[in-house]
N, CA, C and O atoms as a printed pandas DataFrame, in Angstrom:
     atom_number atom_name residue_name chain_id  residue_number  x_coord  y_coord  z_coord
0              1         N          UNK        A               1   11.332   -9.220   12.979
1              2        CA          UNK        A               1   11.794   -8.377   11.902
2              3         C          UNK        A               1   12.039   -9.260   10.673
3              4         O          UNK        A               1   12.711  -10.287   10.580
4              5         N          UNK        A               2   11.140   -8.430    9.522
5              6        CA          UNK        A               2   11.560   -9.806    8.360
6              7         C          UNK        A               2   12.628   -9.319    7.467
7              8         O          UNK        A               2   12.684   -8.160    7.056
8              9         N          UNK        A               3   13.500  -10.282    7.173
9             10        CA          UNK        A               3   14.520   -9.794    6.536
10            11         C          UNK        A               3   14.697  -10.507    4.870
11            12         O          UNK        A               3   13.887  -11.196    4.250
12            13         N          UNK        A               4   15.922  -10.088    4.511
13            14        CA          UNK        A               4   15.933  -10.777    2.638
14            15         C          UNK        A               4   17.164  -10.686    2.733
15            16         O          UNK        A               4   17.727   -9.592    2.691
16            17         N          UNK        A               5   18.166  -12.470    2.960
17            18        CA          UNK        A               5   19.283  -12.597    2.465
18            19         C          UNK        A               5   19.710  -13.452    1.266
19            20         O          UNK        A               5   19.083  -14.372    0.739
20            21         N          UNK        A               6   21.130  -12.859    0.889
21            22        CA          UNK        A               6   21.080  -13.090   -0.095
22            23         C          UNK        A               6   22.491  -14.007   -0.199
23            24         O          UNK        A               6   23.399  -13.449    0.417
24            25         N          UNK        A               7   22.867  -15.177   -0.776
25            26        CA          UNK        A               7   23.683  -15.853   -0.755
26            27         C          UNK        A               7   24.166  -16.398   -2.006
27            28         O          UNK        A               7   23.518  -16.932   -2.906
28            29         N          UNK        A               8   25.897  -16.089   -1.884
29            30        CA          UNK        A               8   26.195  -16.832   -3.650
30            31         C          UNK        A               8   26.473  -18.210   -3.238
31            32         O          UNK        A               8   26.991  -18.480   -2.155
32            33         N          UNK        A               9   26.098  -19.148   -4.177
33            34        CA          UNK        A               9   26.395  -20.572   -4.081
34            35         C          UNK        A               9   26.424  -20.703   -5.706
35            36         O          UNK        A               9   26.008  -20.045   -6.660
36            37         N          UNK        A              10   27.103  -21.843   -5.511
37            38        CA          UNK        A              10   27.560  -21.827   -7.193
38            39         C          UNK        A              10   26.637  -23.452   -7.930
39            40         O          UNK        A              10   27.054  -24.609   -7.974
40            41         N          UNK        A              11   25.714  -23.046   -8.262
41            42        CA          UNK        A              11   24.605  -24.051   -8.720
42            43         C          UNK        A              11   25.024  -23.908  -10.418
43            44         O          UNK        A              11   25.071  -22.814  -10.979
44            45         N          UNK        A              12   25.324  -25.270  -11.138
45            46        CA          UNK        A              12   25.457  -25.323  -11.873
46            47         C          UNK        A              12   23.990  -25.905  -12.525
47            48         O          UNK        A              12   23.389  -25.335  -13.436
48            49         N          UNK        A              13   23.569  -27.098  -11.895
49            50        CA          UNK        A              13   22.333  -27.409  -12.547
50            51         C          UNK        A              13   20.912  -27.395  -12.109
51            52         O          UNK        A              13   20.773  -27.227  -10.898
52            53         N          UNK        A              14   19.726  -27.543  -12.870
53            54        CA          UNK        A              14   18.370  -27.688  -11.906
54            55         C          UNK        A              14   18.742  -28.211  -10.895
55            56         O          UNK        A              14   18.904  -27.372  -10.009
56            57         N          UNK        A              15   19.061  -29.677  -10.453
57            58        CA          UNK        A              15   19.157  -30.465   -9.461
58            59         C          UNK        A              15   20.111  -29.792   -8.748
59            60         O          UNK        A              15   19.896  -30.080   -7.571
60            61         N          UNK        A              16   21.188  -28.941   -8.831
61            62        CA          UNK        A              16   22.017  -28.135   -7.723
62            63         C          UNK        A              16   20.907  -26.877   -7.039
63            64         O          UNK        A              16   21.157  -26.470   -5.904
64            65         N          UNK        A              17   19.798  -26.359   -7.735
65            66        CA          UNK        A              17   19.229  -25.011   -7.707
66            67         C          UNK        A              17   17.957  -25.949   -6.849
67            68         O          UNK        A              17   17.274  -25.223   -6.126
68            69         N          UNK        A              18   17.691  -26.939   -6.840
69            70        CA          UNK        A              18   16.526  -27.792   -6.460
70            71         C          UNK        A              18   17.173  -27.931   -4.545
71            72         O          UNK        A              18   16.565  -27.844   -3.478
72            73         N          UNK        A              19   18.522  -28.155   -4.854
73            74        CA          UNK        A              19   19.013  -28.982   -3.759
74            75         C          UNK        A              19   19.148  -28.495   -2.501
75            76         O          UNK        A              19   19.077  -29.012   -1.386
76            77         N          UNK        A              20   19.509  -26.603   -3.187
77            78        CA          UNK        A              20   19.930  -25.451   -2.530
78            79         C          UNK        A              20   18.760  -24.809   -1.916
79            80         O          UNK        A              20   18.884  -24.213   -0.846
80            81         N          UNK        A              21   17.257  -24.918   -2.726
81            82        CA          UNK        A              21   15.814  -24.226   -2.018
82            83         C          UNK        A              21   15.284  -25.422   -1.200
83            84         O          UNK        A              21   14.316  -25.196   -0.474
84            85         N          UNK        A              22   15.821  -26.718   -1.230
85            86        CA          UNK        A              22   15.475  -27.580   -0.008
86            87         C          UNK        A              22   16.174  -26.784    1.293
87            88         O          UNK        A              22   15.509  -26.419    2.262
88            89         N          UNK        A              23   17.258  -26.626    1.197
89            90        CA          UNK        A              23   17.951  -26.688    2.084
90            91         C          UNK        A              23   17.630  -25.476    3.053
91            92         O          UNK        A              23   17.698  -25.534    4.281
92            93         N          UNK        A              24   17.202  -24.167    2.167
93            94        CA          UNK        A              24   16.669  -22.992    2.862
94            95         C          UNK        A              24   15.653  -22.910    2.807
95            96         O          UNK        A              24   15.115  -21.804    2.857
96            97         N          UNK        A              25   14.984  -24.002    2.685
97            98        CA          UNK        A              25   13.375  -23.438    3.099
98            99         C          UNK        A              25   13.356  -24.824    4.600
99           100         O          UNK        A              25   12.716  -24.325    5.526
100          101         N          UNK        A              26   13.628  -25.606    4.808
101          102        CA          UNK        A              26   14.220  -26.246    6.061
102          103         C          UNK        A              26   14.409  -25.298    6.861
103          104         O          UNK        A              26   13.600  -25.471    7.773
104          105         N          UNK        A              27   15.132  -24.204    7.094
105          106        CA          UNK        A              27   15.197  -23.510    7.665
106          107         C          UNK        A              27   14.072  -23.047    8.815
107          108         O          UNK        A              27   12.916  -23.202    8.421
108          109         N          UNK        A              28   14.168  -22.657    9.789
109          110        CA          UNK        A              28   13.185  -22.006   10.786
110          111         C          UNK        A              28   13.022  -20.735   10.468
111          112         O          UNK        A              28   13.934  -19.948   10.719
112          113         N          UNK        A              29   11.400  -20.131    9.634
113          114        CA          UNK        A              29   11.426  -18.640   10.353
114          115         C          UNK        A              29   11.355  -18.303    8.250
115          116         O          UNK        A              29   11.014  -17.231    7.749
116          117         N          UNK        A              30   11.792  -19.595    7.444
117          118        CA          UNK        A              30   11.824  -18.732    6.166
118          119         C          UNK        A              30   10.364  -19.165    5.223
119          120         O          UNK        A              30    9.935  -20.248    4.826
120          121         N          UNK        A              31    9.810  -17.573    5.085
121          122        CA          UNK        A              31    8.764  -17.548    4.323
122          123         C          UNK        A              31    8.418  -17.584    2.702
123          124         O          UNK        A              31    7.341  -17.875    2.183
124          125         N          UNK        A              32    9.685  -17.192    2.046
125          126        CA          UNK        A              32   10.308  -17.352    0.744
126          127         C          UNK        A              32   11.589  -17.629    0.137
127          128         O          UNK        A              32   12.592  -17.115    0.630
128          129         N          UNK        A              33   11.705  -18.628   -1.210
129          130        CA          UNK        A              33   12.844  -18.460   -0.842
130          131         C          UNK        A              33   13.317  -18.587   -2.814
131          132         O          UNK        A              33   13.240  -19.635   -3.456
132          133         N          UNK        A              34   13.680  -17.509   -3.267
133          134        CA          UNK        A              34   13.953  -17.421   -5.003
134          135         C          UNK        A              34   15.513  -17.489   -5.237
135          136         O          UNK        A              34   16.319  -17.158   -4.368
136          137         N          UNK        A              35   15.994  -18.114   -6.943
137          138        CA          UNK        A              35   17.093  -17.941   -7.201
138          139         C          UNK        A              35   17.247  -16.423   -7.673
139          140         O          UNK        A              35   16.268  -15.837   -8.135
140          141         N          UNK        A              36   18.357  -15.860   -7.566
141          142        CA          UNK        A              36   18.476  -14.758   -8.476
142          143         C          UNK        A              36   19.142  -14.748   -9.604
143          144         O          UNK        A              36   19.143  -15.728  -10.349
144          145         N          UNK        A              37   19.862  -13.516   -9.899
145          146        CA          UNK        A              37   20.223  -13.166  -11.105
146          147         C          UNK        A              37   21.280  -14.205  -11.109
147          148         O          UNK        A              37   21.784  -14.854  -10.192
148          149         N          UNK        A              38   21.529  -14.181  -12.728
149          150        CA          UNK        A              38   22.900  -15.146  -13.079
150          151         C          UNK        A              38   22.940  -16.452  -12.124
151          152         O          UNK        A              38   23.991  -16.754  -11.559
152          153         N          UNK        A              39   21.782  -17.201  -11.965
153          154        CA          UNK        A              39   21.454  -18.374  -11.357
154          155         C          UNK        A              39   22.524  -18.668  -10.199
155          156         O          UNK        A              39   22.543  -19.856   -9.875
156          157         N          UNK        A              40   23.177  -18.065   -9.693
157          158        CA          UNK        A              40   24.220  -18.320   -8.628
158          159         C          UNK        A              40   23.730  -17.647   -7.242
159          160         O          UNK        A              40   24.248  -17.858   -6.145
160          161         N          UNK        A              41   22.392  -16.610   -7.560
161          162        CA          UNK        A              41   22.494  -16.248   -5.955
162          163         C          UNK        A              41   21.039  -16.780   -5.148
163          164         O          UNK        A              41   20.008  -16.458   -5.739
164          165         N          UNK        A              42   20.900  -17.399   -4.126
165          166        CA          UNK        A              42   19.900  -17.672   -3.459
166          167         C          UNK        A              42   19.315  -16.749   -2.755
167          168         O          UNK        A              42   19.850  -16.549   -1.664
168          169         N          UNK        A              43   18.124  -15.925   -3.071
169          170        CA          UNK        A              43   17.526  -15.356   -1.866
170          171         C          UNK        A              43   16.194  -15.819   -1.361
171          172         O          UNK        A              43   15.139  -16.164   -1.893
172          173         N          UNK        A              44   16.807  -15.650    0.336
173          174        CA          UNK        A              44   15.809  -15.854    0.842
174          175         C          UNK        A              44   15.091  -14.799    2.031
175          176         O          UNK        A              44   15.692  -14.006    2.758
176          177         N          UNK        A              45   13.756  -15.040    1.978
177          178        CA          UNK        A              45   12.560  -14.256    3.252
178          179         C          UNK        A              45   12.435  -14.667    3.747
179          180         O          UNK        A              45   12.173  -15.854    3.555
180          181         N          UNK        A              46   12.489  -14.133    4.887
181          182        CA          UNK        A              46   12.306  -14.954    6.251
182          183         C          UNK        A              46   11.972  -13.775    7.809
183          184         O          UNK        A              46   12.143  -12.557    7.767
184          185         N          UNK        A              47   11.537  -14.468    8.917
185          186        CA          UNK        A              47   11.688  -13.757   10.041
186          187         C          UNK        A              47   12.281  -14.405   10.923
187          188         O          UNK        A              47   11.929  -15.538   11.252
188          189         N          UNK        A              48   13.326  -13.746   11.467
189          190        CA          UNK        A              48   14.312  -14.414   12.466
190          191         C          UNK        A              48   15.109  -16.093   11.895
191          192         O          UNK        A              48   15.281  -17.146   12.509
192          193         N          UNK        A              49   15.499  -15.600   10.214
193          194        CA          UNK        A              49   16.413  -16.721   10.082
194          195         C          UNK        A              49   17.695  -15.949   10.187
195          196         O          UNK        A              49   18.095  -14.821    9.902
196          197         N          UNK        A              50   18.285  -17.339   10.862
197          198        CA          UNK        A              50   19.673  -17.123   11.011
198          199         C          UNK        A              50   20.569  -17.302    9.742
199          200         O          UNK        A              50   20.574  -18.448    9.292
200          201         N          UNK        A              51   21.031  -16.737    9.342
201          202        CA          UNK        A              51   21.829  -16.526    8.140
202          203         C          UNK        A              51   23.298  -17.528    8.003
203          204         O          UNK        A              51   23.532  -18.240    7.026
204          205         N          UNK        A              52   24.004  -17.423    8.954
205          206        CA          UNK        A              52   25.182  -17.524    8.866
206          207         C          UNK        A              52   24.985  -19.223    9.147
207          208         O          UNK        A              52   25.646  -20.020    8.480
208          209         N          UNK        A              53   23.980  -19.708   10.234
209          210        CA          UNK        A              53   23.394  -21.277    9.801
210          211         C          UNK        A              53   23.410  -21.601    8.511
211          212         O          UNK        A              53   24.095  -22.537    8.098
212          213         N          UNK        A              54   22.448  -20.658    7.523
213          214        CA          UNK        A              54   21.928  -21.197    6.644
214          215         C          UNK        A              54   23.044  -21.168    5.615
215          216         O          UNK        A              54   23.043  -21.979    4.689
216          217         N          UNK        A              55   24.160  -20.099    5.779
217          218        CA          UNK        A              55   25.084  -20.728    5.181
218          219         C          UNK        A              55   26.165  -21.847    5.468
219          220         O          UNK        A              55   26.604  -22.449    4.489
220          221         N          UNK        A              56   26.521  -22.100    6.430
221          222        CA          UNK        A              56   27.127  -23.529    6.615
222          223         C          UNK        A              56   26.249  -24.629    6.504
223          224         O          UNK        A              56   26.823  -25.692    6.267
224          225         N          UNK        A              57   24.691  -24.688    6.636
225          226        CA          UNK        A              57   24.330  -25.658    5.833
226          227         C          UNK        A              57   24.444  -25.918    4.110
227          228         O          UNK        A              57   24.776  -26.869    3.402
228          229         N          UNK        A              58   24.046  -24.731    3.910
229          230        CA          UNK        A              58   24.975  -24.936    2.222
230          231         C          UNK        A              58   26.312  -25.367    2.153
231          232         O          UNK        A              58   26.453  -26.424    1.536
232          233         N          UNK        A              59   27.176  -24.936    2.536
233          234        CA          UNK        A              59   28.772  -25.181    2.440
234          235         C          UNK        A              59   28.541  -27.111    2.631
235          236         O          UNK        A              59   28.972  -28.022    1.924
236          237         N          UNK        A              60   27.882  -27.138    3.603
237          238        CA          UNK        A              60   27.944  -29.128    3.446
238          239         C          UNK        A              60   27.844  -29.619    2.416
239          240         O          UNK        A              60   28.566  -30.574    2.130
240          241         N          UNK        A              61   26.709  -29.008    1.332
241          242        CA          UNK        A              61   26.599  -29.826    0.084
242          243         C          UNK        A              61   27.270  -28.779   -1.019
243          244         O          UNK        A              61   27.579  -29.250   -2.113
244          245         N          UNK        A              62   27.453  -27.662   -0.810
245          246        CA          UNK        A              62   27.978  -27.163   -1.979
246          247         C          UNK        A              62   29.655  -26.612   -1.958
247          248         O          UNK        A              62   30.349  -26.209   -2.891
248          249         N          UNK        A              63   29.918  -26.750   -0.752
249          250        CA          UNK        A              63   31.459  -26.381   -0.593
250          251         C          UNK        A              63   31.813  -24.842   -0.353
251          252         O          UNK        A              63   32.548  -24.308    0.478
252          253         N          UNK        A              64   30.980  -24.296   -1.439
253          254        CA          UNK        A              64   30.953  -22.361   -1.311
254          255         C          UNK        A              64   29.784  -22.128   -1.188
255          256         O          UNK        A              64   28.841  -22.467   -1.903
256          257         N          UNK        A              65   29.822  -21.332    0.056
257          258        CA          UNK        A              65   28.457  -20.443   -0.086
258          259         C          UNK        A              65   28.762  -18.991    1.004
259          260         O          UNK        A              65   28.908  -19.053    2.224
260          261         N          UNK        A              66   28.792  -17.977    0.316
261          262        CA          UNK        A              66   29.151  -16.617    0.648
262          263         C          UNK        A              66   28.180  -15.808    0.494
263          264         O          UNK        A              66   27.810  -15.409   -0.610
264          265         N          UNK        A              67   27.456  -15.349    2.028
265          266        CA          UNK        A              67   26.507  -14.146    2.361
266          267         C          UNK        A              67   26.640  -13.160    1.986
267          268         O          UNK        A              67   27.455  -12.499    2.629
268          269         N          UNK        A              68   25.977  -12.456    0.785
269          270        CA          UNK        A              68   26.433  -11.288   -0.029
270          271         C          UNK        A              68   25.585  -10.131    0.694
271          272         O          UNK        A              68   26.082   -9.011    0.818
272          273         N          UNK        A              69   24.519  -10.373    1.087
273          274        CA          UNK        A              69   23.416   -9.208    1.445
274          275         C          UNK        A              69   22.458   -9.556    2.795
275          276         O          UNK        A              69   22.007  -10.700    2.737
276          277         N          UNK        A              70   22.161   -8.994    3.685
277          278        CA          UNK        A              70   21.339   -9.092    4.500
278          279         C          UNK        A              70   20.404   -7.876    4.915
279          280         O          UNK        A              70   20.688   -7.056    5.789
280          281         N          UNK        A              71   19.453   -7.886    4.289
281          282        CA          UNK        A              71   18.815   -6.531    4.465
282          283         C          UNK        A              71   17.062   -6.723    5.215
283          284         O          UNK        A              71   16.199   -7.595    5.115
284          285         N          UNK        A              72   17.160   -5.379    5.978
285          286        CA          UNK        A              72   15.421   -5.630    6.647
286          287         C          UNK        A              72   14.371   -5.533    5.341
287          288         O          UNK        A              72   14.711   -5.057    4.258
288          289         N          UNK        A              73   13.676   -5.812    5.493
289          290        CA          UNK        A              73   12.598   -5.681    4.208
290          291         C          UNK        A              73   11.308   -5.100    5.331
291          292         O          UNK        A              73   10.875   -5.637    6.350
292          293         N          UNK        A              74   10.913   -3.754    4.649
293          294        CA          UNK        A              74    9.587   -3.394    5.038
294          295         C          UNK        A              74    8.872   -3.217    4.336
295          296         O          UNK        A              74    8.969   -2.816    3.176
296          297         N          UNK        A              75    7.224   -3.752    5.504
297          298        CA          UNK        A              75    6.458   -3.857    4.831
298          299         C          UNK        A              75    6.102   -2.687    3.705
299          300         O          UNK        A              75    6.688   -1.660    4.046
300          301         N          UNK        A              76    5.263   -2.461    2.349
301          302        CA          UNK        A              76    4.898   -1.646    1.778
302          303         C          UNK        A              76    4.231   -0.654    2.457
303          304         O          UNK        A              76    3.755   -0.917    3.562
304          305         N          UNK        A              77    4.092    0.725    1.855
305          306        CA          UNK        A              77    3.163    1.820    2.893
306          307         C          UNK        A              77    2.137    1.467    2.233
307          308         O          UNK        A              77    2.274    1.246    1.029
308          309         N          UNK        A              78    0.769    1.317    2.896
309          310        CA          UNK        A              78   -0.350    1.760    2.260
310          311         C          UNK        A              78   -0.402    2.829    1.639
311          312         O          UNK        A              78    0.334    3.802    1.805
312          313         N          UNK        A              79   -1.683    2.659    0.536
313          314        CA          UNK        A              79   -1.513    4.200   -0.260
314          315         C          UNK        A              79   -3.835    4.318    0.348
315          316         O          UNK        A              79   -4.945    3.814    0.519
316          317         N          UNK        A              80   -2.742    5.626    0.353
317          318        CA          UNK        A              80   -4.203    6.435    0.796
318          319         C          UNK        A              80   -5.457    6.281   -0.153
319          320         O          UNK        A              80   -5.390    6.699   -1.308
320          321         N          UNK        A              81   -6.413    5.780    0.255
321          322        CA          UNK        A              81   -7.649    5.338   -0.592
322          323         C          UNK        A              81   -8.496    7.103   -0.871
323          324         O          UNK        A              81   -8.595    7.853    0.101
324          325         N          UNK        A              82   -8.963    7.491   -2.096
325          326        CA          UNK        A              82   -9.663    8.366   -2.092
326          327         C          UNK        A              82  -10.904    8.686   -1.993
327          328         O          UNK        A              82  -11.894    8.190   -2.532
328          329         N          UNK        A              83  -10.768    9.771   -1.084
329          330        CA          UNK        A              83  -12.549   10.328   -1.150
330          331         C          UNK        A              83  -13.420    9.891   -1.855
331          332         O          UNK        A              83  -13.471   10.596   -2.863
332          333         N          UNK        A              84  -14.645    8.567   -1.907
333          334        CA          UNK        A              84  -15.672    8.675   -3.109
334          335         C          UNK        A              84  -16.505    9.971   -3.422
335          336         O          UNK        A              84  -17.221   10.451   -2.543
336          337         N          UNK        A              85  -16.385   10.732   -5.091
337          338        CA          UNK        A              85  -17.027   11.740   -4.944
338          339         C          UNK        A              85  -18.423   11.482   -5.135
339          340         O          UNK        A              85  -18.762   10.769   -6.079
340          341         N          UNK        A              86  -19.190   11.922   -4.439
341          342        CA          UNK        A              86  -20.787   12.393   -5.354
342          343         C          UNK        A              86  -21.136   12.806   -6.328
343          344         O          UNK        A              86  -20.669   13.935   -6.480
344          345         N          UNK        A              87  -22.049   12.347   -7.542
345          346        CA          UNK        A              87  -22.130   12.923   -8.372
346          347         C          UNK        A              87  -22.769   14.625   -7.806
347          348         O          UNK        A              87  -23.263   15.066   -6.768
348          349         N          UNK        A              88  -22.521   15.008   -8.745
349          350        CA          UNK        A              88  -23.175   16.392   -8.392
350          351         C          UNK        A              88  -24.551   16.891   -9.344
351          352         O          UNK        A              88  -24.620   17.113  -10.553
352          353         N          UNK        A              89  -25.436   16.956   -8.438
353          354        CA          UNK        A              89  -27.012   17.676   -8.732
354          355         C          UNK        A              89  -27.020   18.587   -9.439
355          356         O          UNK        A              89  -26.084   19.386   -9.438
356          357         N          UNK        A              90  -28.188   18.732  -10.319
357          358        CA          UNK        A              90  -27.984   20.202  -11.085
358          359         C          UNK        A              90  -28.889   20.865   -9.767
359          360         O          UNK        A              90  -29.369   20.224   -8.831
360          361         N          UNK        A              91  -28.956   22.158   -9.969
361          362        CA          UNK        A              91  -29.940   23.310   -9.049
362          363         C          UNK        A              91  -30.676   22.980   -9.018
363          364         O          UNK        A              91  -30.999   22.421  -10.067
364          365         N          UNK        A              92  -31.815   22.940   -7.765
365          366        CA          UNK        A              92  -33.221   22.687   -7.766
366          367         C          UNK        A              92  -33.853   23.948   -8.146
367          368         O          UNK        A              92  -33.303   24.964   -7.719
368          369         N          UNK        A              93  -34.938   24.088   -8.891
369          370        CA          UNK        A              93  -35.729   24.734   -9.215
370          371         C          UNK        A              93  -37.214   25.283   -8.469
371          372         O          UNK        A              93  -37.992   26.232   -8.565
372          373         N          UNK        A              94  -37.044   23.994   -7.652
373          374        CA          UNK        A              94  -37.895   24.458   -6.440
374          375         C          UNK        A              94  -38.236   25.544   -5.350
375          376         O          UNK        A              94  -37.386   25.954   -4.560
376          377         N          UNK        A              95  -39.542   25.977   -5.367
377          378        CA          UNK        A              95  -39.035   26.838   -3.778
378          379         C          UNK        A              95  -40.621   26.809   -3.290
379          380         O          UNK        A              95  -41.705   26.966   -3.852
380          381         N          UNK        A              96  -40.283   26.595   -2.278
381          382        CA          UNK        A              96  -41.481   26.249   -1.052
382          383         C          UNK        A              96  -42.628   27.400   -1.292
383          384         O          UNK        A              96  -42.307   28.588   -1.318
384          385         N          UNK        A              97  -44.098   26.933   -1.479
385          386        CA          UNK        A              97  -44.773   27.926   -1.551
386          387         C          UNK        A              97  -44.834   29.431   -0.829
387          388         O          UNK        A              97  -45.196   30.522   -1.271
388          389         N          UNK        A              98  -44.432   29.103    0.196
389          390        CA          UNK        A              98  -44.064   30.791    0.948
390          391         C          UNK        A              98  -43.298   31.477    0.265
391          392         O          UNK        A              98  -43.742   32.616    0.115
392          393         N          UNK        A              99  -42.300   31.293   -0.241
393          394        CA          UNK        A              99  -41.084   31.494   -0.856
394          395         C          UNK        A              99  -41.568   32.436   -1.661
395          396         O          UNK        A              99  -41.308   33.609   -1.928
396          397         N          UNK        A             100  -42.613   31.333   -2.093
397          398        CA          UNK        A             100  -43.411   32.037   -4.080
398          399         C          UNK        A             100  -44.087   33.164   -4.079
399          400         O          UNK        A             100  -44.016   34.080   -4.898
400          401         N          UNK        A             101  -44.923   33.051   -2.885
401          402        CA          UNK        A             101  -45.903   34.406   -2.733
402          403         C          UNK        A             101  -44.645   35.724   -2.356
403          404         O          UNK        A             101  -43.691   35.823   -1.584
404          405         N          UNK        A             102  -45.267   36.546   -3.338
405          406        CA          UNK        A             102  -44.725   37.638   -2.917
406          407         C          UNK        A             102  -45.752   38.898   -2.559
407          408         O          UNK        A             102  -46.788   39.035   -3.210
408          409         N          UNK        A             103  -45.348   39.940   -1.331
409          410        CA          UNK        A             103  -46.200   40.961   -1.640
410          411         C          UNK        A             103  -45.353   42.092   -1.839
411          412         O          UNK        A             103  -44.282   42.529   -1.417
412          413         N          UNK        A             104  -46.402   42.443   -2.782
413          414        CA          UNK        A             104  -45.734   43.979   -3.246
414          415         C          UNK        A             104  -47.190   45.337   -2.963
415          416         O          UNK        A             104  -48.355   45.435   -3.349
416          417         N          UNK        A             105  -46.514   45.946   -2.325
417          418        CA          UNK        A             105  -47.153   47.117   -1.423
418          419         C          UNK        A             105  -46.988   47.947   -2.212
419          420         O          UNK        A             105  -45.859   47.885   -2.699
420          421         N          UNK        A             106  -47.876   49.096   -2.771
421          422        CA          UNK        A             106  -47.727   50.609   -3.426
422          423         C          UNK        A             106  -47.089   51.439   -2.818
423          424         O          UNK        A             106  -47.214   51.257   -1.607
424          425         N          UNK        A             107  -46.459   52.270   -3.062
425          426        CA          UNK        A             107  -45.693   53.051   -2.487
426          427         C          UNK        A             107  -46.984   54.494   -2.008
427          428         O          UNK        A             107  -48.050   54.701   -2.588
428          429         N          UNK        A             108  -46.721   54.861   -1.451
429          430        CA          UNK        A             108  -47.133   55.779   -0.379
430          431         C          UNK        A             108  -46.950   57.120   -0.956
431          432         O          UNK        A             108  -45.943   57.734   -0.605
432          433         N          UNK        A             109  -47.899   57.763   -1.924
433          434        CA          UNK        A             109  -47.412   59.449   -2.425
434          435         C          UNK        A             109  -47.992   60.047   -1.291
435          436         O          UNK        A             109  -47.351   60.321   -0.276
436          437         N          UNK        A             110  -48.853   60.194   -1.402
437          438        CA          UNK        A             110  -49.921   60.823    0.354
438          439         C          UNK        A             110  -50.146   60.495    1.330
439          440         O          UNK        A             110  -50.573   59.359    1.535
440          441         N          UNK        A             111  -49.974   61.224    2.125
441          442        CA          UNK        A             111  -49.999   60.959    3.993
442          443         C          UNK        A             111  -49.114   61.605    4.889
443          444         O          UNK        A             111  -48.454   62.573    4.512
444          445         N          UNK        A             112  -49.049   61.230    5.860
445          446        CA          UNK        A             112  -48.440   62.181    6.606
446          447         C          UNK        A             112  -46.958   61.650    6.838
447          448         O          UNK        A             112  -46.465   60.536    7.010
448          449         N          UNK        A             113  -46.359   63.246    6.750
449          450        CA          UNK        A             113  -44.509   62.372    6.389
450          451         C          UNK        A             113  -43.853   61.970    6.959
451          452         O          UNK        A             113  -43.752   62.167    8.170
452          453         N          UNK        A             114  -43.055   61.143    6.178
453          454        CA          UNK        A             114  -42.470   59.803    7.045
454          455         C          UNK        A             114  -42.861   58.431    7.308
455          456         O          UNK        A             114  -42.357   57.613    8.077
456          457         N          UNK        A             115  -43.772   58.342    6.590
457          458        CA          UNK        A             115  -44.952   56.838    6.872
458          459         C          UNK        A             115  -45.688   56.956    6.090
459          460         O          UNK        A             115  -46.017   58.000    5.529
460          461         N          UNK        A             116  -46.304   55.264    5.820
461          462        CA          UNK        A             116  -47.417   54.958    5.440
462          463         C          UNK        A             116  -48.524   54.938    6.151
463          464         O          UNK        A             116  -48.495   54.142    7.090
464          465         N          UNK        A             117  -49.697   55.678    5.990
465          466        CA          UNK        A             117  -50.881   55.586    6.653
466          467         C          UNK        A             117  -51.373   53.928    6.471
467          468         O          UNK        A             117  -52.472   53.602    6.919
468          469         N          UNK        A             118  -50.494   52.914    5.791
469          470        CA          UNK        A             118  -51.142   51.776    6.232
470          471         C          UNK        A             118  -50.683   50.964    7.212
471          472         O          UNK        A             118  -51.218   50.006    7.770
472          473         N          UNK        A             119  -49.673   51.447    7.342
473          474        CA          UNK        A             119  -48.730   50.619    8.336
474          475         C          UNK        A             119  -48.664   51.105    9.646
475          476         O          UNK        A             119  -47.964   50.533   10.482
């Protein structure tokens, strides 16, 4: 399970903020690891880091370091890819020579009723 904690440590300079992403990326299991807001909070990604380690290894060099957040992080959902459309054909104009022939039969005034004497 990958998780994103988040830790205040009180980094005053580059070389404190340098000293602090050594220390958690040492860690077993961490895959990222950023300062945050107002340069005081460390977060880090990881799977199956132990947190409460990674803060008493801070406390060695920095004296304070207080676990503010520990949260699961999931993965993003895929987003549904869409249908490629086809352009669309105009009407064919075509039609199979059978199609074309037509017959047209006279109609029948004389004969015997009810029928065509040709049929």
């Amino acid at each position: 399970m990958k998780q994103k904690i988040v830790i205040k440590v009180a980094m005053g300079s580059d070389k404190a903020k340098s000293k602090a992403m050594k220390i958690a990326v040492a860690m077993e299991g961490v895959s990222s690891v950023s300062v945050g807001k107002d340069n005081d909070q460390l977060q880090v990604v990881g799977e199956g880091v132990d947190s409460v380690c990674l803060a008493k290894s801070l406390r060695k060099k920095f004296c304070f370091a207080d676990i503010v957040s520990v949260q699961e992080v999931k993965p993003p959902k895929p987003e549904p890819t869409p249908c490629p459309q086809l352009p669309c054909l105009p009407p064919c104009d075509y039609q199979p020579p059978w199609l074309a022939i037509r017959h047209e039969f006279p109609a029948c005034e004389t004969g015997p009723p009810g029928g065509c004497p040709l049929m």
